[in-house]
N, C-alpha and C positions, 0 to 999 in steps of 0.2 A: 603383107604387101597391100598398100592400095588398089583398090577396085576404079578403075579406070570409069564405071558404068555408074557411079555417084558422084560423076564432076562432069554430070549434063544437067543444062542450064535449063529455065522454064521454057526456051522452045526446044527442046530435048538436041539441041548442037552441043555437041562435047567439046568441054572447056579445059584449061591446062590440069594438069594435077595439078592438088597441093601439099609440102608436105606435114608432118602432124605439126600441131600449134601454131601455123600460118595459114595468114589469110583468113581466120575466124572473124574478126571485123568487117569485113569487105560482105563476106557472105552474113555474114547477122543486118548489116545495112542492106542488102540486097534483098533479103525474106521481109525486113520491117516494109522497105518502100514497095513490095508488092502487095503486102497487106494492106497499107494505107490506100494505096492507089485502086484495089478492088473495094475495099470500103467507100471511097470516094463516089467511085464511078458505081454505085449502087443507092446514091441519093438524088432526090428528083432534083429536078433541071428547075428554077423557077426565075426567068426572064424579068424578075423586079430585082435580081440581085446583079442585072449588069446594065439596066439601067436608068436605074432611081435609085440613088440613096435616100435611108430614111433618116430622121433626126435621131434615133439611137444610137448612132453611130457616131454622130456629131455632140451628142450628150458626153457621151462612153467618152470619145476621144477627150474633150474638154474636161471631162471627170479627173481623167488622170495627170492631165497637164497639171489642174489643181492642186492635185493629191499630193503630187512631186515637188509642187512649190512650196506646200506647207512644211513637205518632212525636211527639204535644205533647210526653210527659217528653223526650223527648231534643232536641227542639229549643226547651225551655227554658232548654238548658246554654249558656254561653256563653265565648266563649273569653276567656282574661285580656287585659287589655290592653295588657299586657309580657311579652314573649316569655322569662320570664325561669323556672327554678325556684321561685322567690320568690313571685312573682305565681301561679303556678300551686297550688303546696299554700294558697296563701291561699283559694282556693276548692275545698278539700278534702272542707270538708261537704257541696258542691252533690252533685259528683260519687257523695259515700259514701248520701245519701240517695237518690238517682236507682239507686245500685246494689241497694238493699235495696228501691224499688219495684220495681227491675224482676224481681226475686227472685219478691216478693210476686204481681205480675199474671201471671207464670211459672207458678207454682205452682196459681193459680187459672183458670189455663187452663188447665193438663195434668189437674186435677181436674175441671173443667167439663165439657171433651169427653167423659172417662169416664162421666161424671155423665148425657151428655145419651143418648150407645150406648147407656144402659140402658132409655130412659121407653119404655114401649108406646103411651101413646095421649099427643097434643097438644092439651091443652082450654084452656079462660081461664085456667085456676087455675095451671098451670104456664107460660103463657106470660106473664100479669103476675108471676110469683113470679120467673122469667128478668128481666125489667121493670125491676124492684126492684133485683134485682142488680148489674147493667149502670149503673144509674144511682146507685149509691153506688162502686161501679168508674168513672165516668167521674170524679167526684172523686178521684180517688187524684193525678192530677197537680199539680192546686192546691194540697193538702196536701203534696206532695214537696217543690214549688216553697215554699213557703211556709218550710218546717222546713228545707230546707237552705239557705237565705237567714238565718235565726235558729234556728239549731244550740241555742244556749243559753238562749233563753227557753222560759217553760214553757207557754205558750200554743199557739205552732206542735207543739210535743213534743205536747199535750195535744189538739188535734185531729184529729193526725196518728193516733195510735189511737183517736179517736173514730171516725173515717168505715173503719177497718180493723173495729173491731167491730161497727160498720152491715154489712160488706160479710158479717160473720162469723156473723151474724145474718140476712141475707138466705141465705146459702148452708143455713141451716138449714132456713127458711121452705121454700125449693125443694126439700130434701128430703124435707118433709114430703109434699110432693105426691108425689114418688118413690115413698117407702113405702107410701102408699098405692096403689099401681100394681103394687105387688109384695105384697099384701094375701094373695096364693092361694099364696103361696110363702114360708111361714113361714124357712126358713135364708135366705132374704132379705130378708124381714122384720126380722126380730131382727140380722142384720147394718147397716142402714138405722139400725135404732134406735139400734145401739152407734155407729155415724158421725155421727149428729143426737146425740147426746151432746160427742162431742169437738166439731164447732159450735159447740155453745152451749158448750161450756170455755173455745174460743177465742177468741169474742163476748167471754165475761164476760170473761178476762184481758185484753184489749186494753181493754176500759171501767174494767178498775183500772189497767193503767199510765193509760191517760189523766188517772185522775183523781189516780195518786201523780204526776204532770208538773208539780203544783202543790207538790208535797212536795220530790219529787228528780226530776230529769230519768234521770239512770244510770240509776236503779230502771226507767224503761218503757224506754230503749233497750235494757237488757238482756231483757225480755217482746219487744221489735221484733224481735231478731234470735231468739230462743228456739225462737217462736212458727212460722216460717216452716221451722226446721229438723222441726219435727214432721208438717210436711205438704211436706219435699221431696221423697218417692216418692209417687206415684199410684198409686190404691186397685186395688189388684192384683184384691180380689173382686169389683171392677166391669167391670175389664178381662175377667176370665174369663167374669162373667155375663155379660154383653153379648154375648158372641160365639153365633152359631147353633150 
C-alpha cells in the first residue's frame, strides 16, 4: 500500500497520492527545478549583469547569426543527379556564387569582430544598428540561392547587389555609432570618418551594379568580385586600437 507520508511536498503539505507509474514526470521536473533554483540562488548577485551589457554578448549573438547563415548557403548546394563531369559543371554557377558569398560573409565577419573590440559603451543605438545589419546579412543566402540558380537573368544579378549594398549601408550606419564613441579621440575620429566613407563607396557601387544588371549583367559581376577584393584585409587601425 502507499505510504501517504512520501507524498509531502518540500514545504512538508501533504500532496494527493500517486498511483505506481504515475506522475513520475511531474515529480522528476519538480526535484530537477528545485535543484536548479537552489543552485541558482547560491551564485553571487553582480549588478553589471542587469545593467550593462558587454560586447560578448553582442559578438556571441552576431557569431551565431553568422554561423547559421553560412550552414543554409551550404546546405543549399545540391549534389548532381549524375555522377558525371557533365552534370557537375552544369551547376557551376551554384557553386561560383556560393563561393563569392562565402567570400563576402568572410570578409564581414573579420571586419565586424574588429569593428565590435573597439565600441566602449553598448547602448540601443548600436545594438539596433548591429540589428540592421544581421538582418540584411541573413539575406545574403536567398539571394546566393537565387542568382546561382539564374546565373543570366538580370533580376537575381540585380538583387543580388541590392541586399550587398543594404548590408554596405548598414555597416555604415553601425559606424556612425562608432565614431561617435571615439568622439575624445580625434586620430580615431577622422580614421572612422575615412572608413564610413569607403562604406558608403561600397553601398553606392553595389546599388549601381545592381541597377547596370538591367543593362549588362558582366558590368556588376565584375563590381561582385572587385568589391570584396578591397575589403579582403581587416582594418589593421582597429586591430591596433582595440587592444589595451
Amino acid at each position: 500500500m502507499h505510504d501517504p507520508a512520501a507524498t509531502r511536498g518540500f514545504d512538508g503539505a501533504a500532496e494527493p497520492a500517486l498511483n505506481e507509474g504515475e506522475g513520475f514526470a511531474p515529480v522528476l521536473w519538480t526535484l530537477t527545478w528545485a535543484s536548479a533554483s537552489q543552485s541558482a540562488s547560491s551564485l553571487p548577485y553582480s549588478p553589471m549583469s542587469t545593467t550593462q551589457m558587454t560586447t560578448g554578448r553582442i559578438e556571441a549573438f552576431s557569431d551565431g547569426v553568422i554561423a547559421i547563415i553560412v550552414t543554409i548557403m551550404v546546405l543549399q548546394l545540391t549534389a548532381p543527379k549524375q555522377p558525371t563531369w557533365a552534370a557537375l559543371l552544369q551547376q557551376r554557377a551554384i557553386f561560383l556564387s556560393y563561393g563569392l558569398s562565402f567570400l563576402v560573409v568572410a570578409i564581414m565577419w573579420v571586419n565586424h569582430h574588429h569593428l565590435i573590440h573597439a565600441v566602449h559603451e553598448v547602448n540601443a543605438r548600436l545594438l539596433w544598428s548591429n540589428l540592421n545589419l544581421l538582418f540584411w546579412m541573413s539575406l545574403i543566402p536567398f539571394v546566393t540561392d537565387f542568382l546561382g540558380r539564374n546565373p543570366r537573368a538580370s533580376l537575381p544579378v540585380s538583387l543580388y547587389g541590392l541586399d550587398l549594398s543594404l548590408c554596405g549601408a548598414a555597416f555604415w550606419i553601425l559606424r556612425i555609432e562608432l565614431a561617435a564613441q571615439h568622439s575624445h579621440d580625434p586620430e580615431m575620429s577622422e580614421y572612422h570618418s575615412r572608413i564610413q566613407l569607403k562604406n558608403l563607396f561600397s553601398a553606392l557601387l553595389y546599388l549601381a551594379a545592381a541597377a547596370l544588371a538591367h543593362v549588362s549583367i558582366y558590368i556588376s559581376y565584375f563590381v561582385y568580385v572587385l568589391i570584396p577584393a578591397l575589403y579582403f584585409l581587416p582594418e589593421k587601425k582597429l586591430v591596433t586600437g582595440s587592444e589595451p
